[in-house]
LOMIBA-995641 format. One record per residue (C-alpha): x, y, z; residue in three letters. Coordinates in steps of 0.5 Angstrom, whole numbers, plus 2048, in hexadecimal, padded with zeros to 3 digits. Example, Ala and Ser with C-alpha at 12.3 -4.5 7.8 and 13.67 -1.06 7.14 Angstrom:
8197F7810ALA;81B7FE80ESER;
end
This chain:
7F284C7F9UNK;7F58537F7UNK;7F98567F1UNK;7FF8597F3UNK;7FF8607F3UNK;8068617F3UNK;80985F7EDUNK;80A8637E6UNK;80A8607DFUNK;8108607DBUNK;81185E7D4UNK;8108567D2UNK;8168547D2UNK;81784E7CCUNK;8148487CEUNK;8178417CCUNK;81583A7CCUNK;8158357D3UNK;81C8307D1UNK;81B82A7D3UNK;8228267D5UNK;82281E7D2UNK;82081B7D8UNK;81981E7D8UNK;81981D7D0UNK;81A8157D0UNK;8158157D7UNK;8108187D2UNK;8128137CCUNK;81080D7D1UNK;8098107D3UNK;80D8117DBUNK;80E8197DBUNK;80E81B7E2UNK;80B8237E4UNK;80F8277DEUNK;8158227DFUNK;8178257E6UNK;81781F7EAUNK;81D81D7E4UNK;8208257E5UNK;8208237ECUNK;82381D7EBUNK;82981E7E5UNK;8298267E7UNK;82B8277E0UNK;8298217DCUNK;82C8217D4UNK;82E8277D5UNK;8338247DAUNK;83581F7D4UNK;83B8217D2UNK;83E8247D8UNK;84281F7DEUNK;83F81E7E6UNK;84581B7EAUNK;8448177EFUNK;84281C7F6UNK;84781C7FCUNK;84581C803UNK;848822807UNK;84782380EUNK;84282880DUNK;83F825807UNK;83A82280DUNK;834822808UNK;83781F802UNK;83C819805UNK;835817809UNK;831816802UNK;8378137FFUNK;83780D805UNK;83180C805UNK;83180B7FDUNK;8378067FDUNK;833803804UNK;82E8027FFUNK;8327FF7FAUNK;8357F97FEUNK;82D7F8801UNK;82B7F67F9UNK;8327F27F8UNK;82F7EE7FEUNK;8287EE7FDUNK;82A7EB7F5UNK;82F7E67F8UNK;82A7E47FCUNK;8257E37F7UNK;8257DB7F5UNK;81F7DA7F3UNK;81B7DC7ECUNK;8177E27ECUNK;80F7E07EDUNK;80C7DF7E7UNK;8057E07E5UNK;8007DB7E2UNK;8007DA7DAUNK;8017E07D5UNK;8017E07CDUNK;8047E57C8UNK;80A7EA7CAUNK;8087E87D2UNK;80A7E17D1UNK;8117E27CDUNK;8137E67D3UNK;8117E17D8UNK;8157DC7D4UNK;81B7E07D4UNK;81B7E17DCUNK;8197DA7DDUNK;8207D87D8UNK;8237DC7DDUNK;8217D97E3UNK;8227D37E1UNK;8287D47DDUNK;8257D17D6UNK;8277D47CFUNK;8207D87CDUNK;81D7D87C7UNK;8207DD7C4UNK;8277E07C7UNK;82C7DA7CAUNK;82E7DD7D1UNK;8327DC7D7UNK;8307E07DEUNK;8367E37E0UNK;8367E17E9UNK;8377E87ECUNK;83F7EB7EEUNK;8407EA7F5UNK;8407F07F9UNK;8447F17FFUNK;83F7F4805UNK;8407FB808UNK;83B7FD80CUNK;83F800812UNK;83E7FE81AUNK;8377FF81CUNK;839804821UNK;834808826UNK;83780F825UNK;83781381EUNK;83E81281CUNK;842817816UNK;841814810UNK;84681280BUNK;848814803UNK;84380F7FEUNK;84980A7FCUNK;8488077F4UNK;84A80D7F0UNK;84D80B7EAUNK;85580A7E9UNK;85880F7E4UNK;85B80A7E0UNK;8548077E0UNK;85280F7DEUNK;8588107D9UNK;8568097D5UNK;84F80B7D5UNK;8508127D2UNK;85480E7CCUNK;84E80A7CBUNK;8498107CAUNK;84D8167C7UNK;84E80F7C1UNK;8468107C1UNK;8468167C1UNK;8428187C7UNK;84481C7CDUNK;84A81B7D0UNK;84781D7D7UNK;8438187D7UNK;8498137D9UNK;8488157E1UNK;8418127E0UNK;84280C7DBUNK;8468097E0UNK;8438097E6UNK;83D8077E2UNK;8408017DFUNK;8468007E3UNK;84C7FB7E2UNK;84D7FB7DCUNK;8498007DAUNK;84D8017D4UNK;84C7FB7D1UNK;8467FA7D2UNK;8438017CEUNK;8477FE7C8UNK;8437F87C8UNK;83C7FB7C9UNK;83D8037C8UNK;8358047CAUNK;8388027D0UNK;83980A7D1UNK;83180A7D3UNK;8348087D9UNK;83680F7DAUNK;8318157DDUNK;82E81A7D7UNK;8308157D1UNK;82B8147CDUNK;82A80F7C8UNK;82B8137C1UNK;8328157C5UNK;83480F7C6UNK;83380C7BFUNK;8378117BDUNK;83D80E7C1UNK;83B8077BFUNK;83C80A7B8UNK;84380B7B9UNK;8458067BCUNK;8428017B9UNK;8418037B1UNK;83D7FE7ACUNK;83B7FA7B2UNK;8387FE7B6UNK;8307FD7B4UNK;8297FF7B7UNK;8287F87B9UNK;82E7F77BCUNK;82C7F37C2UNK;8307F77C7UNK;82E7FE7C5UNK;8267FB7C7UNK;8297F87CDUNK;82C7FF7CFUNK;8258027CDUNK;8227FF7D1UNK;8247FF7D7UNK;8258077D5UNK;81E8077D5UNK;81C8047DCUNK;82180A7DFUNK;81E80F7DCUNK;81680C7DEUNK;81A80C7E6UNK;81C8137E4UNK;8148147E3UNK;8138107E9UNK;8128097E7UNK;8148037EAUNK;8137FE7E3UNK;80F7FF7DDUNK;80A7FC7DAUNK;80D7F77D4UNK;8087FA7CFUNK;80B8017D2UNK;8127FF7D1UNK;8117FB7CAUNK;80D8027C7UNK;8138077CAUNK;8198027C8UNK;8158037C1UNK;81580A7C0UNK;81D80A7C2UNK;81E8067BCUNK;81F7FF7BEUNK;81C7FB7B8UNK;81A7F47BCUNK;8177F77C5UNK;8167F07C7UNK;81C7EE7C4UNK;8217F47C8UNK;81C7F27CEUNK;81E7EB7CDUNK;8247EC7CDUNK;8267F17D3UNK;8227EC7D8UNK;8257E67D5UNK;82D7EB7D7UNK;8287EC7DDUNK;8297F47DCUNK;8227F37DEUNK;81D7F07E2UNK;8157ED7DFUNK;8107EC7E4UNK;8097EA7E3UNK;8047ED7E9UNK;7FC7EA7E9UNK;7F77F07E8UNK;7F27F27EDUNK;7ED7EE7EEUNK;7E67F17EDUNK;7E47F57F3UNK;7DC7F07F4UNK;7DD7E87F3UNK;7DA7E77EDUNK;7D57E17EDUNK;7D77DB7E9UNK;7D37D47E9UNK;7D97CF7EAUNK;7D97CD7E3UNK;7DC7D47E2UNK;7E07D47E8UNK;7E37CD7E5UNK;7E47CF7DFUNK;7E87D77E2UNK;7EC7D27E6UNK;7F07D07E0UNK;7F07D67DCUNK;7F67DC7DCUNK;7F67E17E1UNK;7F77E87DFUNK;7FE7EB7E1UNK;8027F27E0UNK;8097EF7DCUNK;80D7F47DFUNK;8147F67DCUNK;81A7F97E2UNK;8217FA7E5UNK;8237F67EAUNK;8257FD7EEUNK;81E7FE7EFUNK;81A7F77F0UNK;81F7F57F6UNK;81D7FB7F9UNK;8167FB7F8UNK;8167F47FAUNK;81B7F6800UNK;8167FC802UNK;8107F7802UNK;8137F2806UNK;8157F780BUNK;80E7FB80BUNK;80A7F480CUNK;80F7F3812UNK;80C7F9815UNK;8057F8813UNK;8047F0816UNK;80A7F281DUNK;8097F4824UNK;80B7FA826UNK;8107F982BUNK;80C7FB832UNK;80F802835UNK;80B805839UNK;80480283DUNK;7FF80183AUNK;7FC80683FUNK;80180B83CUNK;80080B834UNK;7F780B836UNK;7F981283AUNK;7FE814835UNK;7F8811830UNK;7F2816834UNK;7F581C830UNK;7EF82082BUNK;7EE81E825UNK;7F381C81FUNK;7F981C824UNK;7F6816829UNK;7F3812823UNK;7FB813821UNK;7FE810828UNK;7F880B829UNK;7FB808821UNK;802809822UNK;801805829UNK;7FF7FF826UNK;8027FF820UNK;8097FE81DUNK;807802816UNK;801809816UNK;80180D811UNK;7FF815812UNK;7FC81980DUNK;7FD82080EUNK;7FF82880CUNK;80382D810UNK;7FF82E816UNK;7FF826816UNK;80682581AUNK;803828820UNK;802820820UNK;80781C81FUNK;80B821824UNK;80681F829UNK;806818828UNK;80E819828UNK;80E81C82FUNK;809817832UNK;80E811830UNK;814815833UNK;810816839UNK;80F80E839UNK;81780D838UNK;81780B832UNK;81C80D82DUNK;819812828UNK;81B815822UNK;81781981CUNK;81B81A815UNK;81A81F810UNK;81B81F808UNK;81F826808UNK;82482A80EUNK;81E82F80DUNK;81982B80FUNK;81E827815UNK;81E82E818UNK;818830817UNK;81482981AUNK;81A82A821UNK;818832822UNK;81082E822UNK;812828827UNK;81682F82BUNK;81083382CUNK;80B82C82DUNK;81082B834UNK;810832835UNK;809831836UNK;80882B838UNK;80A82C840UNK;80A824841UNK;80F82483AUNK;81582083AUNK;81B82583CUNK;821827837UNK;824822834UNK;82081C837UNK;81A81D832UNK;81981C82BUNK;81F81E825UNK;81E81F81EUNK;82381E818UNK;82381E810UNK;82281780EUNK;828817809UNK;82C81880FUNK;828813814UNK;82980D810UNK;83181080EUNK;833811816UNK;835818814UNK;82F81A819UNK;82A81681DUNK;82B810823UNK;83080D81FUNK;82F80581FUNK;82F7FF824UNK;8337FA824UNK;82F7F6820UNK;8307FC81BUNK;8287FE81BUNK;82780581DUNK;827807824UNK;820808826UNK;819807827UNK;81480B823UNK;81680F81DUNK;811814819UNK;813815812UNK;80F81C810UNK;80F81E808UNK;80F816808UNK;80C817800UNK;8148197FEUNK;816812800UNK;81880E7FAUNK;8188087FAUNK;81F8067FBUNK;82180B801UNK;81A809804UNK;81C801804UNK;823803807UNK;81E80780CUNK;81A80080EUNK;8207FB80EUNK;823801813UNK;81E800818UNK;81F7FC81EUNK;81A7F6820UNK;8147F8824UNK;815800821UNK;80F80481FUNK;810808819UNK;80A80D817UNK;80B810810UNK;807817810UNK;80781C80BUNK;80181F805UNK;7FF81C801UNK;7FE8217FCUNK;8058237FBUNK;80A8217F5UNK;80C81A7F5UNK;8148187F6UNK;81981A7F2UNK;81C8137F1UNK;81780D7EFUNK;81180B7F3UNK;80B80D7F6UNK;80C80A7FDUNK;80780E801UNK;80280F7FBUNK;8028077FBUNK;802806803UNK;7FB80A803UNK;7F88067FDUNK;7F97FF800UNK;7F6801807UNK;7FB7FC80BUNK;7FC801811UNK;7F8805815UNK;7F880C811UNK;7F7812816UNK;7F5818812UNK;7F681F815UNK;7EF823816UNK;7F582A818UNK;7F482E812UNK;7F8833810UNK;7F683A812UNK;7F784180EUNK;7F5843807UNK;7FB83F804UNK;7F8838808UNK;7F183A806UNK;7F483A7FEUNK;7F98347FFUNK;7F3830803UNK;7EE8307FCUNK;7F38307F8UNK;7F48297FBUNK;7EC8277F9UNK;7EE82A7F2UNK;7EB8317F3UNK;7EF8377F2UNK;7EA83D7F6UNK;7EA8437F8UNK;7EC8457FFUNK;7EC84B803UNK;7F384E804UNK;7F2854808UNK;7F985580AUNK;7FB853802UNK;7FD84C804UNK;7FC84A7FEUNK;7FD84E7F8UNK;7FC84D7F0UNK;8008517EAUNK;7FE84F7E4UNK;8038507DFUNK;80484F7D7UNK;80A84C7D5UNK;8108487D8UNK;81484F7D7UNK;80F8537DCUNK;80E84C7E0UNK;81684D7E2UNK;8158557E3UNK;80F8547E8UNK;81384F7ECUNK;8198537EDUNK;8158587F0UNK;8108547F4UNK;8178517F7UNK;81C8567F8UNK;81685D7FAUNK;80F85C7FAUNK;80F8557FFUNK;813858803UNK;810860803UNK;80985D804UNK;809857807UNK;81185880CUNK;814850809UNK;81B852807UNK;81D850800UNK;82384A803UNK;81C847807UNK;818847800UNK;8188417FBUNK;8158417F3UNK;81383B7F1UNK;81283A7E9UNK;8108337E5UNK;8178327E2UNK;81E8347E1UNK;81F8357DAUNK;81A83A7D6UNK;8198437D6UNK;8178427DEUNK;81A83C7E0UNK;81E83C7E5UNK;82583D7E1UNK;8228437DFUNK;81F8457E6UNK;8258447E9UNK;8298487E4UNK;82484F7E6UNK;82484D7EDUNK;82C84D7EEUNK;82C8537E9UNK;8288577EEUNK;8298547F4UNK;8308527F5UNK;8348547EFUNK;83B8537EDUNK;83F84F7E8UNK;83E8497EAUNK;8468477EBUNK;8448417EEUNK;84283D7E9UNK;83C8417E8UNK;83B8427EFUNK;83E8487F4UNK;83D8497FBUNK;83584A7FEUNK;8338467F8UNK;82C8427FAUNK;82E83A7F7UNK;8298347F7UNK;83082F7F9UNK;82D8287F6UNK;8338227FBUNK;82F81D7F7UNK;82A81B7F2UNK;82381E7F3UNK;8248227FAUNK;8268297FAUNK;82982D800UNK;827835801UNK;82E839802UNK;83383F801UNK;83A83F7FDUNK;83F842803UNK;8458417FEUNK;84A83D7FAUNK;85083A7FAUNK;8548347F7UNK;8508317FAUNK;8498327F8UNK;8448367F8UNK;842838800UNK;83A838802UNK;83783A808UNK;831834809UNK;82C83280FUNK;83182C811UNK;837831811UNK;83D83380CUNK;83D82E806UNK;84382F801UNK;84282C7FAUNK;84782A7F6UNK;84882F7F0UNK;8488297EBUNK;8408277EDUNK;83D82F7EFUNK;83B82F7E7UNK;83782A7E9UNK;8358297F0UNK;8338317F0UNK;82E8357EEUNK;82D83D7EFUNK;82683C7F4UNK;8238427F5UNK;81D83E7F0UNK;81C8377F0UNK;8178327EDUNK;81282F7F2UNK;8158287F3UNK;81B82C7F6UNK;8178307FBUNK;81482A7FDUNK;814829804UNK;817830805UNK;812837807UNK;81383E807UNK;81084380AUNK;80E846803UNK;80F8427FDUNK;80E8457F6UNK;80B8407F0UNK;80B8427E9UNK;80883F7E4UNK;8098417DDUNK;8058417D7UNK;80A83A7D4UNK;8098377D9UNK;8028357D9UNK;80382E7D7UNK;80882D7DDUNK;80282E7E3UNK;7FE8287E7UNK;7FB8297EDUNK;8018267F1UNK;80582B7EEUNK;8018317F1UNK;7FF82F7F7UNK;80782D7F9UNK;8088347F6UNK;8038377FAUNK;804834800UNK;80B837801UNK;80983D803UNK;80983E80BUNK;80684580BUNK;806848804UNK;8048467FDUNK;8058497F6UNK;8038467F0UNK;8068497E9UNK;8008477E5UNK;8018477DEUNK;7FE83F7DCUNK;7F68427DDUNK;7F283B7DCUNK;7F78367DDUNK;7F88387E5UNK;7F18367E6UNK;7F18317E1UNK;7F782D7E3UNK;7F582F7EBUNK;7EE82B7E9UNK;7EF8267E3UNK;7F68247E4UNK;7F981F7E9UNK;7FF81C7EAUNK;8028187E5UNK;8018107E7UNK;80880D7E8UNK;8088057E7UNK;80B8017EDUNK;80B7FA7EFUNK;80A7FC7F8UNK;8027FB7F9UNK;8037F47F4UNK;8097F27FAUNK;8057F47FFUNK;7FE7F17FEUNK;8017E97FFUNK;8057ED806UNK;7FF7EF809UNK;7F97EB80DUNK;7F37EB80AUNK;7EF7F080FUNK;7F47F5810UNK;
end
């Protein structure tokens, strides 16, 4: 590595603390933080900050392809879970005896259950709201995707705006009061003014301010209402910091820092509603059998087991639950027999880790693949010997980016293969929000699965758990799904560690790549995965150090890299170069960053709601995904972006929110996304915010050219060797183990 010779110091500009929205705060609060609270940044885009301000109901426009597919795939998800709830008759499966905390919640879930009155709260279980099914005809070609219905009515809104500008909250908030709450909204806010929590970016303090004013003298810190909304607040923000459920202990010690007198009263109370779900899962056994004489083994026999209480919302458990039912369909199936045996052991002969791919994949309806950039090359030779068998296949990526790179691979792959498959008859690749909307893809068959044989999802460690149990329940019987990415990367954005937790439940063959990224920058990343920051040799300054002082002198020595010596020195033009930071807020975060880089870059007034033509944008059509565009103009409309999918308008109401300024971004949202050069800055304040995911996923952005602008000293290192990945609690390998044989 060398040190840049091209930049020249300037004076240290004032350097400012790193904010941190709401959302990261309550995380932090429940010991649930994600990686400097960007997997939240990524979620909620604004978090508190967009407390008082209104996010109205997105309208799908023919252009809008990206959005509108999202959207689908969200109420498509949404009416599965109304299915899966009404389909649940049964008890929850409860553990074996528990005392204390652990039992009075046990005993509250199986009042529920059985429909007594509990010992401490009378109760009635409310059944489910009937819900009319909208999954459209299965169809086998993509069809255009219509507006996302529900928004609420005006009068609904108008009613609700009386209701908040009483307790003197933000009458913009109404929009999204009444979409959260629904009929009767109004009424409802009246009776339980916490009910505000509801709402993204409010927080507990601001919604006790509210419930003051509408309540007066009965409003109360021990209100069983205001410890109910707390609760279930809390488990939002721990599925922010990509949390399936928490522990009872876990959420008992936050509800108390929140102020809520009695936690296992509130905790009572929202099950009891069921507002939440309580679930009791068995430790590990021991990994040797311990020895016991049979009066011992007697005497166990009749003694408790120890379990996890967990505390969670219903969204989540269905899909967690949702997710292992289809995994384990994967794992214990036959794959459907295409293609001769003969076939798949020629197509298995190939060399190293590419034929230990296809020998997997032909006897197995689930495999795991493991590996960096070089790795694909993998996945698009097994691609190409399914199609060649006449199979159906199909790969889908995290990003439009990472679609198109992988379809210029599989292009290159058949060009060189004289035997490969000719154009149009071999493998295609979609994104996977738009393969499971219909937007892109083989669309459905008539029994509504997607039309295909072989699907390979790469960047698989982004898959949440909703989007990935919607991806299982997709398949066709017979199908073979291969989940492929790096393990080293940040997890998703939204709750889960889908991938993650496959890999640690060994249930599926796992093929790990031996293909190892070339160049000095594949060198750096490929320690840094091991946990060794090291030297490497870049003779072309492939790599380049820049150490600086201060956040002020951090945004300078970006500026310059970006806009001369990056493109002087080492020919990558400023619009193909990316700068990556730990955070939004702070001296150098991406606020300011994108404030210089406009400034110098493509200056002008901003008259579009801050932006004007050229402007680089990061364009967010749904929580925790960011599309990479340009702003072309505006009109009554909307704000008009250039994006990989196409021309994308977005209603002037929703560009505060859903737009950002990109030419900086945090690392979850270059996730699933490279440049030719990318530009990592790690100012001094954000030290605290660094892991060994974090740099790596930074890092590894980069195709040809590295910069680091270095002014964190120690903690570079220190992080790259010390900190791992924050745990995330999730309930999938507990699922999974009763699912999968013995010997698997």
């Amino acid at each position: 590595m060398s040190t840049d010779p091209e930049t020249t110091e300037t004076s240290p500009a004032e350097d400012t603390e790193v904010t941190r929205d709401a959302v990261t705060d309550a995380a932090e609060d429940t010991g649930t933080g994600t990686e400097a609270g960007e997997g939240a940044e990524a979620t909620t885009a604004e978090g508190s900050e967009a407390a008082g301000e209104a996010t109205t109901e997105l309208a799908a426009t023919p252009e809008l392809s990206e959005a509108a597919a999202e959207l689908l795939a969200q109420r498509l998800e949404r009416e599965r879970i109304e299915r899966r709830k009404a389909e649940k008759a049964g008890p929850i499966a409860a553990g074996t005896k528990l005392s204390g905390t652990a039992a009075d919640l046990l005993a509250a879930v199986r009042a529920v259950e059985s429909g007594e009155k509990p010992v401490a709260t009378a109760f009635a279980t409310p059944e489910p709201a009937p819900r009319p099914s909208a999954t459209p005809e299965a169809v086998r070609r993509p069809q255009p995707v219509a507006a996302e219905p529900g928004a609420p009515a005006g009068e609904t809104v108008a009613t609700v705006r009386r209701v908040l500008a009483e307790g003197g909250a933000p009458e913009t908030l109404a929009a999204q009061v009444a979409a959260a709450l629904g009929e009767g909204a109004d009424d409802r806010l009246r009776e339980d003014p916490w009910q505000l929590l509801r709402v993204a970016g409010v927080r507990p303090e601001q919604a006790d301010g509210f419930a003051r004013a509408l309540l007066g003298a009965e409003c109360a810190p021990d209100d069983e209402r205001r410890g109910r909304s707390v609760t279930g607040w809390l488990l939002e923000q721990a599925a922010l910091a990509g949390h399936t459920a928490l522990e009872a202990s876990a959420l008992t010690a936050a509800l108390a820092k929140q102020g809520v007198p009695d936690p296992d009263a509130a905790t009572q109370s929202a099950i009891a509603e069921g507002e939440v779900l309580v679930f009791q899962d068995a430790l590990d056994e021991p990994a040797v059998p311990v020895q016991r004489t049979d009066d011992e083994a007697e005497a166990e026999e009749g003694a408790e087991r120890p379990v996890r209480v967990l505390i969670g919302l219903e969204r989540y458990a269905l899909a967690e639950e949702s997710l292992a039912d289809g995994l384990a369909k994967l794992i214990n199936s036959v794959p459907k027999e295409d293609g001769s045996a003969a076939e798949w052991e020629q197509a298995g002969a190939a060399k190293g880790s590419t034929g230990e791919l296809i020998r997997a994949v032909a006897g197995h309806g689930l495999v795991l693949h493991t590996g960096g950039e070089a790795s694909h090359e993998e996945p698009a030779a097994l691609l190409h010997a399914a199609a060649g068998f006449g199979l159906r296949a199909w790969a889908a990526a995290y990003t439009p980016v990472g679609r198109d790179r992988f379809a210029e691979l599989l292009t290159r792959s058949a060009e060189a293969d004289a035997e490969g498959a000719g154009p149009g008859d071999g493998p295609q690749v979609a994104t996977v929000a738009g393969l499971l909307a219909g937007a892109e893809g083989p669309g459905r068959d008539t029994d509504g699965a997607l039309d295909l044989d072989l699907l390979v999802v790469l960047d698989a460690p982004q898959l949440d758990v909703e989007t990935a149990a919607l991806l299982t329940e997709s398949l066709p019987d017979g199908a073979r799904l291969v989940l492929a990415g790096d393990p080293a990367v940040l997890w998703s954005a939204g709750p889960g560690r889908v991938f993650a937790d496959l890999l640690a439940a060994r249930a599926c063959p796992h093929v790990v790549s031996r293909r190892p990224d070339l160049g000095p920058v594949g060198e750096l990343v490929s320690g840094i995965g091991i946990g060794e920051l090291n030297q490497v040799e870049a003779p072309g300054k492939e790599v380049v150090i820049v150490p600086v002082r201060d956040a002020g002198e951090a945004v300078h020595r970006t500026v310059q890299l970006v806009a001369d010596s990056v493109p002087r020195v080492i020919g990558v033009p400023a619009e193909q170069t990316a700068v990556i930071t730990p955070g939004h807020g702070g001296a150098a975060g991406t606020r300011a960053l994108n404030v210089a880089l406009k400034e110098r870059l493509n200056p002008g007034p901003g008259r579009f709601g801050g932006f004007d033509p050229g402007d680089r944008v990061a364009y967010s059509p749904a929580p925790g995904r960011t599309v990479s565009g340009r702003v072309l103009t505006a009109d009554a409309k909307g704000l008009h972006l250039d994006c990989p999918d196409g021309l994308v308008v977005v209603p002037k109401e929703r560009v505060e929110q859903s737009v950002r300024h990109g030419w900086a971004l945090t690392a979850h949202q270059a996730v699933g996304a490279r440049w030719p050069a990318v530009v990592v800055v790690l100012p001094g304040d954000a030290a605290q915010a660094l892991s060994r995911p974090w740099v790596y996923t930074a890092f590894s952005r980069a195709d040809r050219h590295l910069s680091v602008v270095h002014g964190v000293d120690q903690a570079l290192p220190r992080a790259v060797a010390e900190v791992p990945a924050k745990p995330r609690t999730t309930r999938l390998p507990v699922l999974l183990r009763p699912q999968v044989p013995v010997g698997s």
